[in-house]
C-alpha positions in Angstrom: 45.1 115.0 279.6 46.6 112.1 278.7 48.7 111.8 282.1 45.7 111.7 283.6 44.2 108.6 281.5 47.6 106.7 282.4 47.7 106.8 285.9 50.8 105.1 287.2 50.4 102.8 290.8 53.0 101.9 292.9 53.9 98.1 292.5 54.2 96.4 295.8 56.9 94.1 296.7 55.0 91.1 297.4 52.9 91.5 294.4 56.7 90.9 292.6 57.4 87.9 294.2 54.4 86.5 293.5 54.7 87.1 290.1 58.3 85.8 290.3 57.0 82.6 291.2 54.3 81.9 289.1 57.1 82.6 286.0 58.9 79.7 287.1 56.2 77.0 287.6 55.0 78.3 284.0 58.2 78.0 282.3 58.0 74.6 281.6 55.8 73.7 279.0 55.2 75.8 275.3 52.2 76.5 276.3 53.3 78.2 279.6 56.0 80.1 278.2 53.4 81.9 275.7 51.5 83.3 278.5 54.5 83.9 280.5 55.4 86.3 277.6 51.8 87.5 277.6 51.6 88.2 281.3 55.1 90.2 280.5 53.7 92.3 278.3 50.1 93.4 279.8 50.7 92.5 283.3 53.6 93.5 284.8 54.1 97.3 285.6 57.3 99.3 285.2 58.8 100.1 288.3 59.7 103.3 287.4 57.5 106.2 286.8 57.4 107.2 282.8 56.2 109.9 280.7 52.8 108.8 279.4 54.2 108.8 275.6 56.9 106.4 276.1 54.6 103.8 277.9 53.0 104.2 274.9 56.1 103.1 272.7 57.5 100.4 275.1 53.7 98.7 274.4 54.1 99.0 271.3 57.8 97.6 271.7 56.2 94.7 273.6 53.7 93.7 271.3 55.8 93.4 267.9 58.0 91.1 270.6 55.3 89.5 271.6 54.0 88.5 267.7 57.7 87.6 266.7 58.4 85.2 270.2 55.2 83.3 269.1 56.1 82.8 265.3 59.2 81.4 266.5 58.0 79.1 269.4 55.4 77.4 266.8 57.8 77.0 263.9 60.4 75.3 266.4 57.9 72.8 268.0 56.7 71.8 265.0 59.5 71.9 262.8 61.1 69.2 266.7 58.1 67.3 266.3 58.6 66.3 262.9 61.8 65.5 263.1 61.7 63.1 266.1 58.9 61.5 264.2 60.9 60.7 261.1 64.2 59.9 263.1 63.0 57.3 266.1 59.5 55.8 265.6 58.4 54.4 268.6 57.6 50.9 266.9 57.9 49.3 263.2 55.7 46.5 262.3 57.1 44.3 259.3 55.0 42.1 257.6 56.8 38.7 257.0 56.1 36.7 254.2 52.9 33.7 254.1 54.0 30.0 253.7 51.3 30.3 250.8 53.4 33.4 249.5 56.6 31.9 248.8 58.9 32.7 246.3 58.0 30.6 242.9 61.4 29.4 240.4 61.3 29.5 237.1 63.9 28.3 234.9 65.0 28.1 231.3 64.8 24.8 229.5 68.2 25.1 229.4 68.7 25.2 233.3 66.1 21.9 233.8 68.6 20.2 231.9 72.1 21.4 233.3 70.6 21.1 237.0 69.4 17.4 236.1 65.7 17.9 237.3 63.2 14.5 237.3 59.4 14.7 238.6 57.4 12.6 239.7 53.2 12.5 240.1 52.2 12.7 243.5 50.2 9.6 244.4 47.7 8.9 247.1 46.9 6.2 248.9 45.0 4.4 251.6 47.8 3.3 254.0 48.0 1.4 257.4 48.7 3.8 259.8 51.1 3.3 262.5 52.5 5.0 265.8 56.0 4.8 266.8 56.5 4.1 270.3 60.1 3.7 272.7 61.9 0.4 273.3 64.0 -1.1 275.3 66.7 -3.4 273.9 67.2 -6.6 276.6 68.9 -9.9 276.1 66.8 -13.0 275.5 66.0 -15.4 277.8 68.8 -18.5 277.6 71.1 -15.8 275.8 73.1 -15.0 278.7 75.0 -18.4 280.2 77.0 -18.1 283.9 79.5 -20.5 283.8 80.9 -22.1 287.4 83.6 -23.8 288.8 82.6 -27.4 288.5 85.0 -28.5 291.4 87.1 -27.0 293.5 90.1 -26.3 292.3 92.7 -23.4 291.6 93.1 -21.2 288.6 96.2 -21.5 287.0 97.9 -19.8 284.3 98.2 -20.6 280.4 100.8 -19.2 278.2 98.6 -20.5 275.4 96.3 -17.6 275.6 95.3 -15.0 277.8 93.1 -14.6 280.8 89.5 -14.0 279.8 88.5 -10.2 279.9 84.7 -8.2 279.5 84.2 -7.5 276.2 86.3 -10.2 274.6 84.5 -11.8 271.9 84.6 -15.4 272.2 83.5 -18.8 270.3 81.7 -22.1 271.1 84.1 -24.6 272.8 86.7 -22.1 273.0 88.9 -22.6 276.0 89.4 -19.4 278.4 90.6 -21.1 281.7 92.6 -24.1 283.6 91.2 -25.2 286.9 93.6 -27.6 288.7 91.4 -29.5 291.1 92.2 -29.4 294.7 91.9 -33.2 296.3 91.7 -33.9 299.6 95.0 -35.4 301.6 93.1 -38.4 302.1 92.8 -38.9 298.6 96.8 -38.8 298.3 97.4 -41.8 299.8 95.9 -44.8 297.6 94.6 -48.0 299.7 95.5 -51.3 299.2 92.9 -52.4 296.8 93.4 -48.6 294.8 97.3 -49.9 294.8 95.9 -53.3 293.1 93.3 -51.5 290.6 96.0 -49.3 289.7 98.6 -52.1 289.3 96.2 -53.5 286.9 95.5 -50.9 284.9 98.6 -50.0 284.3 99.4 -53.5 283.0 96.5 -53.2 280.7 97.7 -49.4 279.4 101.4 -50.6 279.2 99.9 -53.8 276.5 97.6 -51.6 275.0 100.8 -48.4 274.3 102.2 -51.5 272.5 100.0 -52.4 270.4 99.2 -48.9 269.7 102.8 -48.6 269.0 102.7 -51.8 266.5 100.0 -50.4 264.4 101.3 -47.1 264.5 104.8 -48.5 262.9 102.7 -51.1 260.7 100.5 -47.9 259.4 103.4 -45.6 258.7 104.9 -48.4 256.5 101.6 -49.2 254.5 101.6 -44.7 253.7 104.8 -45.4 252.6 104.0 -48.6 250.4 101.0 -46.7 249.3 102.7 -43.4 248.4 105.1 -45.6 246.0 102.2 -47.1 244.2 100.3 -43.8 243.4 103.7 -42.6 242.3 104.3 -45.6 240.1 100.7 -45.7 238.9 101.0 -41.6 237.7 104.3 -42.9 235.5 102.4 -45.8 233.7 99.5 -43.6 233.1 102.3 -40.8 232.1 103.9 -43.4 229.5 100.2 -44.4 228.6 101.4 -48.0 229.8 98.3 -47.6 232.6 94.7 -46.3 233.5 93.0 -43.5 235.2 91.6 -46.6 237.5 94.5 -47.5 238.7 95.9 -44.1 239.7 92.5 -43.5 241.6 92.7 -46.4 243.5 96.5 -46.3 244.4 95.4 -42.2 245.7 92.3 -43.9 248.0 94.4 -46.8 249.5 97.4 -43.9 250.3 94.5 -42.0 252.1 92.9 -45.0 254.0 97.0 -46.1 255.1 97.9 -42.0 256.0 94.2 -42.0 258.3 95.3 -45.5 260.0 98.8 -43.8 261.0 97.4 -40.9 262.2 94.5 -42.8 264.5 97.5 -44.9 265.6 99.6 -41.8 266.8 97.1 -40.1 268.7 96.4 -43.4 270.7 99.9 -43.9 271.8 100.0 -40.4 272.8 97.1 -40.7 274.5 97.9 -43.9 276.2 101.1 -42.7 277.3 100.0 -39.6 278.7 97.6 -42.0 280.9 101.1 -44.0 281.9 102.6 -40.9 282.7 100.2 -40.2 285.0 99.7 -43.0 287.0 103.6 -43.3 287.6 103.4 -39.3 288.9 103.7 -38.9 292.7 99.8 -38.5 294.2 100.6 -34.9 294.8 101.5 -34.2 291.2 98.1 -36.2 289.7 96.0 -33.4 290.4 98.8 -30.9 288.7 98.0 -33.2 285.8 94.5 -33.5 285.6 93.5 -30.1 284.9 90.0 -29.1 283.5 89.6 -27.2 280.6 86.9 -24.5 281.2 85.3 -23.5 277.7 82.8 -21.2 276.3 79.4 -22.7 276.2 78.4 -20.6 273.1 79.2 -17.9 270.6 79.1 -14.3 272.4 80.8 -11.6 274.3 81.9 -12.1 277.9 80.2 -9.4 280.2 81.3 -10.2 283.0 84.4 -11.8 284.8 83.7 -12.9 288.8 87.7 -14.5 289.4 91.4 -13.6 288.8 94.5 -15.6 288.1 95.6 -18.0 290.5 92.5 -17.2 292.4 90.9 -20.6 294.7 87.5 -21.5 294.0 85.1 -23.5 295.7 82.5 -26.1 293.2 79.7 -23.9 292.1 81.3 -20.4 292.5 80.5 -18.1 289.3 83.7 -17.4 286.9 82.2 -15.2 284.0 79.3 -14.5 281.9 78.7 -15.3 278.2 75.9 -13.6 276.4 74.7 -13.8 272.7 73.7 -10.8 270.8 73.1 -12.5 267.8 69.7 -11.6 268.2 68.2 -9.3 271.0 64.7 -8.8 272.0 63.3 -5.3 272.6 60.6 -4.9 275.0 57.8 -1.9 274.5 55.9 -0.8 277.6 52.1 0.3 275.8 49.9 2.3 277.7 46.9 -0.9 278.2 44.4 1.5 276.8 45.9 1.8 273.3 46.9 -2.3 272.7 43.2 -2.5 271.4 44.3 -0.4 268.5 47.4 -2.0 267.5 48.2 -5.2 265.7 50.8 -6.5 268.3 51.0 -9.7 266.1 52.2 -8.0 263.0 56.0 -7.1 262.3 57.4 -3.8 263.1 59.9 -1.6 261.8 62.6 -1.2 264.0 63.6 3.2 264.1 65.6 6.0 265.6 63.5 8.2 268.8 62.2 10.4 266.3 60.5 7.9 263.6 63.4 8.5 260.9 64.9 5.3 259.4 68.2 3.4 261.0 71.3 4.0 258.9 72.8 1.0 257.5 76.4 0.3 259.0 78.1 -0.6 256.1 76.3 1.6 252.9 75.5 4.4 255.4 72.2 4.7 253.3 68.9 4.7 255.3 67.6 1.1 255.7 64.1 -0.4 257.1 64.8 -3.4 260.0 62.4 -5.5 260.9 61.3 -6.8 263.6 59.3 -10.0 265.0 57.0 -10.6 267.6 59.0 -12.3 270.7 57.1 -15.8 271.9 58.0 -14.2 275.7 55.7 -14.5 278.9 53.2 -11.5 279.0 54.3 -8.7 281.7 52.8 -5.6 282.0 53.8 -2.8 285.1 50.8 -1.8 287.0 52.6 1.2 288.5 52.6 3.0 284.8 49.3 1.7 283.4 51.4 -0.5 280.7 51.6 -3.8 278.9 55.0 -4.9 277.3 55.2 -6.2 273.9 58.3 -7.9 272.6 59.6 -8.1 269.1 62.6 -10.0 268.2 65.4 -8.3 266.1 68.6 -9.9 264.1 71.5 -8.1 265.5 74.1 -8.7 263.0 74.2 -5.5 261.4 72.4 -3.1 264.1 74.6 -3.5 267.0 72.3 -2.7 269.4 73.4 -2.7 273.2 71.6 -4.4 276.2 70.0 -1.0 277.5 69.8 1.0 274.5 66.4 2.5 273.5 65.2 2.5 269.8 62.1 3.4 268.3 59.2 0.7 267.3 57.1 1.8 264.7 53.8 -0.7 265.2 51.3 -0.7 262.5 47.6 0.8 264.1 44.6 -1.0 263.0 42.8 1.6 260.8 43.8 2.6 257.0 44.0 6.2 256.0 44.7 8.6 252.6 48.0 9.8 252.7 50.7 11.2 249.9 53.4 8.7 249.3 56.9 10.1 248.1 60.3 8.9 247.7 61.9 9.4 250.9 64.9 11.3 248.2 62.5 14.3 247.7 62.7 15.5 251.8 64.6 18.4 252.6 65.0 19.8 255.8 66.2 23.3 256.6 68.0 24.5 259.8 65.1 24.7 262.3 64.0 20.6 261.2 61.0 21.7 259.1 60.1 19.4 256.4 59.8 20.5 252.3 59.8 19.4 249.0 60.3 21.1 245.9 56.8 20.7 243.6 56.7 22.1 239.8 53.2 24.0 239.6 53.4 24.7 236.2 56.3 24.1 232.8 59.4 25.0 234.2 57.9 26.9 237.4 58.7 25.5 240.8 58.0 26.3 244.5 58.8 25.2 248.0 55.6 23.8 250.2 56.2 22.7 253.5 55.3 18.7 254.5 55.1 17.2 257.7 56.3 13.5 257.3 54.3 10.8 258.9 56.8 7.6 259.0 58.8 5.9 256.6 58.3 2.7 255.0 61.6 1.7 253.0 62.3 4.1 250.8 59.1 5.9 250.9 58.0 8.2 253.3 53.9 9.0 253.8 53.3 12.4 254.4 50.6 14.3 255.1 47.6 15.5 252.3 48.4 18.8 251.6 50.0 18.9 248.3 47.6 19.8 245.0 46.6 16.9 243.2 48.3 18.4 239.6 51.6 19.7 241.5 54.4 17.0 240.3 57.1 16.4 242.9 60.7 16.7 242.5 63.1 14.0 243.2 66.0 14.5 241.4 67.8 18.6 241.8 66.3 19.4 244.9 68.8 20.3 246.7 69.9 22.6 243.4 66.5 24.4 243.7 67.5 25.0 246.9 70.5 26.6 246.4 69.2 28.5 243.0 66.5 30.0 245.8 68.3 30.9 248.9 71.9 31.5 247.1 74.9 29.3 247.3 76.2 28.7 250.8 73.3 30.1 252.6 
């Protein structure tokens, strides 16, 4: 009977809950929930008692399930799978463009033309090598004058000009200060025999203001003689009654008579002033005699040491005069590399990073060079160094007493190098060097240069350009902008 080939067993509690549990932990992957479905199906028992015939249809039930739960779980994984894989990729790997790979130009006949293009052949060279090195910018020795009090005395004040300040530029034998000496009380009082010297001098000063006088009035009357013979002497030769020779000499005996009057003046004034003086009370002689501090050269003041009205004693510093006319600067060499370099040999004078100075006035780059110094040998045995000094005109550099500049110093070994105009550099936002070479008619490219130094207007770069490439000098900067797009 077929009741008896389907016997049906009590299902025990525990037995469930075991079950129960081992669902869960299974549920989690695709995997587990395909044989959670088939442990469903063939495992778990009703809990009710059935007729034999309709376990026979609820297995059947269970398996079509069973087919139609797997057909869908598959076609959803995959179906998942794909689609994360074409949304999100876990990385993306982009191959950039090779230096050697870059984009070529080519233009029309037309378009050489309208953008103004000029080549040039590349050319290659042995050149001297050099090495560009830090300097210091320092004032010469003998540049840089203190000037002192040379008595003692007080500073007093000029309405002639102003009190000297740092910075203020200042000429040779220009005056900047009035000292009025300070005497001693003892000097106030003159002695007897001073009293007699005086006396005597004064008689002499009083004969000589006369005479001075005399040929001061006897001067101004030949100027005026003189003036009417040069004026008669330009009639006659007016009327052509007279002669060139005649007019010249009337005009060089007016000037010798005008030079007379004016020697005569000054040493009237000049004796009088002396009169004037010795007359003065003693406590107003030293008000008179005041000294006349001037600037010993051409310079800048850097430094001012008194004030107005200020006491000094003889000796005591006033201010500082230095020239900058031309500076020195000193470059510390690691001792090890002065073998190699021809210290005696000019050097170009640079910015930090071995480009060219700008000239102040044409604001074009410009190559300044630079001397060796005649200056005591020093060296730093702290660093390992030797100092070399060049000397550098400083009329159109402005360089500062502290400033650093870069020395490029020629090494003493030749080697091949490309020479190009220094025009044909460009340089793009990250500092990187290129030039712009036609490879074939009409067909340019962009290659990538590393510059060496300058010399001029020519800059040596390295060899790494073909030897039938032609360089452009002229439209660069067009080609630039033709390959990258305007304002990019």
């Amino acid at each position: 009977m077929i009741w008896k080939r389907f016997p049906q067993k009590p299902i025990e509690r525990s037995s469930l809950r075991t079950h129960e549990n081992f669902f869960v932990s299974r549920v989690a992957s695709v995997r587990g929930r395909i044989q959670t479905i088939i442990i469903v199906l063939y495992v778990q028992r009703p809990l009710i008692p059935l007729e034999p015939p309709v376990v026979m249809l609820i297995r059947f039930a269970r398996l079509c399930i069973l087919i139609v739960g797997l057909l869908t779980i598959f076609s959803g994984c995959s179906g998942k799978i794909k689609s994360d894989a074409k949304s999100s990729p876990p990385a993306k790997v982009e191959l950039l463009p090779r230096e050697s790979e870059l984009a070529s130009l080519t233009l029309t006949e037309d378009a050489v033309k309208r953008l103004g293009i000029q080549t040039v052949a590349i050319e290659r060279k042995a050149v001297q090598q050099r090495r560009t090195f830090g300097g210091e910018v320092i004032i010469p020795p003998g540049r840089s004058i203190q000037v002192t009090a040379p008595i003692g005395g007080r500073l007093i004040e000029s309405e002639a000009r102003s009190f000297p300040r740092s910075g203020l530029q200042v000429t040779r034998g220009q005056a900047l200060l009035t000292l009025a000496p300070l005497l001693s009380p003892e000097r106030d009082v003159p002695t007897p025999a001073e009293q007699v010297q005086m006396a005597g001098a004064r008689a002499t000063l009083v004969a000589a203001q006369v005479t001075a006088m005399g040929d001061a009035e006897k001067s101004a009357a030949d100027v005026a003689a003189a003036n009417i013979n040069v004026d008669r002497a330009k009639k006659l030769l007016a009327d052509r009654a007279g002669s060139q020779r005649a007019v010249d000499d009337a005009v060089a005996f007016f000037k010798v008579a005008d030079a007379n009057l004016t020697a005569a003046r000054n040493r009237y004034e000049e004796l009088t002033s002396l009169l004037q003086k010795i007359d003065a009370p003693p406590g107003e002689v030293a008000q008179a005699m005041t000294i006349e501090i001037k600037s010993p050269l051409d310079g800048v003041i850097r430094n001012v040491n008194i004030s107005q009205l200020q006491p000094v004693v003889s000796g005591a510093p006033l201010f500082e005069v230095i020239d900058l006319a031309s500076v020195w600067v000193r470059v510390s060499i690691f001792v090890d590399l002065l073998s190699t370099l021809e210290t005696e040999a000019p050097a170009n004078i640079v910015k930090l990073d071995g480009s060219p100075m700008i000239h102040p006035t044409s604001g074009k780059e410009f190559q300044f060079t630079a001397m060796p110094a005649d200056a005591p040998p020093s060296a730093l045995a702290v660093t390992s160094s030797a100092d070399i000094y060049y000397e550098v005109p400083n009329d159109m550099l402005h360089l500062r007493p502290g400033q650093r500049v870069g020395v490029s110093i020629p090494v003493d070994q030749q080697i091949t190098a490309v020479v190009l105009p220094a025009q044909t550099i460009l340089y793009d936002y990250h500092g990187g060097a290129w030039v712009y070479v036609q490879t074939a008619s009409n067909k340019f490219q962009r290659a990538r240069v590393n510059p060496l130094w300058f010399e001029g207007e020519v800059v040596v770069v390295e060899d790494r350009l073909a030897s039938d490439w032609k360089v452009v000098t002229d439209g660069a900067a067009e080609l630039f902008g033709t390959e990258f797009g305007p304002g990019k």
